[in-house]
C-alpha positions, 0 to 999 in steps of 0.5 A: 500500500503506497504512503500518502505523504504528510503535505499532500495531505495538508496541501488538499485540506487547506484547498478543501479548506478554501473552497468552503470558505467561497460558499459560507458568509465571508461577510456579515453585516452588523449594528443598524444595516442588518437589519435593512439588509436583511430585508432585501437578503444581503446581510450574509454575503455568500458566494450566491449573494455577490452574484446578485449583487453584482447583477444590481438589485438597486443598492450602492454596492453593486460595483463592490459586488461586481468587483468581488465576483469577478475576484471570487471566479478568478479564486475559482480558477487559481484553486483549479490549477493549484489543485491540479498541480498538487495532484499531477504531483507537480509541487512547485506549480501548486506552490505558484497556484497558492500564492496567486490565491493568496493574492486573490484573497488580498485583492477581495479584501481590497475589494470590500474595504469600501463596505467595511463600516457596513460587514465584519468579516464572516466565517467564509472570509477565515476559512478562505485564509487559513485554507490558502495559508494550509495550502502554501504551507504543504506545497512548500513542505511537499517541495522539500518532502520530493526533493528528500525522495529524490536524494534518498533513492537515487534509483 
């Protein structure tokens, strides 16, 4: 029976990690907007919410939703290929993927800075990041973990 090693492991967690943090609320709404925000369900800014804020249900933060989902789709991608990359066994191309995630994740919360005084940051928001800092973490251990292979059997 072949060993999974220990950052291919860690390395698919994390990305399992990111993809659940896209769908719970990254976002919530506090004090006096939730409850008008409510009202028209954008009080929890999930994935499925960003698309029809995008889509402009007559509120301000359409060009904020806009912005999100096209990063969102963008983080999709990136996850796509990281993933991939980890599981053709090609470390240093996941390690490229999960920095371009973490550069995802810094261009939606730049994205957001505009609505901060409206959303605190929800549960989606953490599992995104600690999913893509897993992920990087594997990747990079995975690199040195091949290259240990590598030497030990020389075959």
């Amino acid at each position: 029976m072949k060993k999974i090693p220990i950052p291919f492991v860690l390395a698919l967690a994390g990305y399992l990690m990111a993809l659940t943090g896209v769908f719970l609320p990254f976002y919530t709404a506090t004090g006096e907007y939730r409850e008008p925000l409510s009202a028209v369900g954008f009080a929890d800014l999930t994935f499925f919410n960003t698309i029809k804020l995008a889509a402009g249900d007559g509120l301000s933060l359409t060009k904020s939703g806009a912005a999100l989902i096209r990063s969102l789709i963008m983080f999709g991608i990136f996850l796509l290929e990281a993933v991939v990359s980890t599981l053709r066994g090609k470390p240093q191309a996941a390690v490229t993927g999960s920095v371009f995630l973490v550069l995802m994740n810094i261009i939606i919360n730049i994205n957001m800075g505009s609505v901060e005084d409206i959303y605190v940051h929800g549960a989606g928001f953490y599992f995104m990041w600690i999913g893509v800092i897993l992920a990087l973490g594997g990747n990079i251990w995975n690199i040195f973990y091949v290259r240990k292979l590598v030497s030990d059997n020389p075959n």
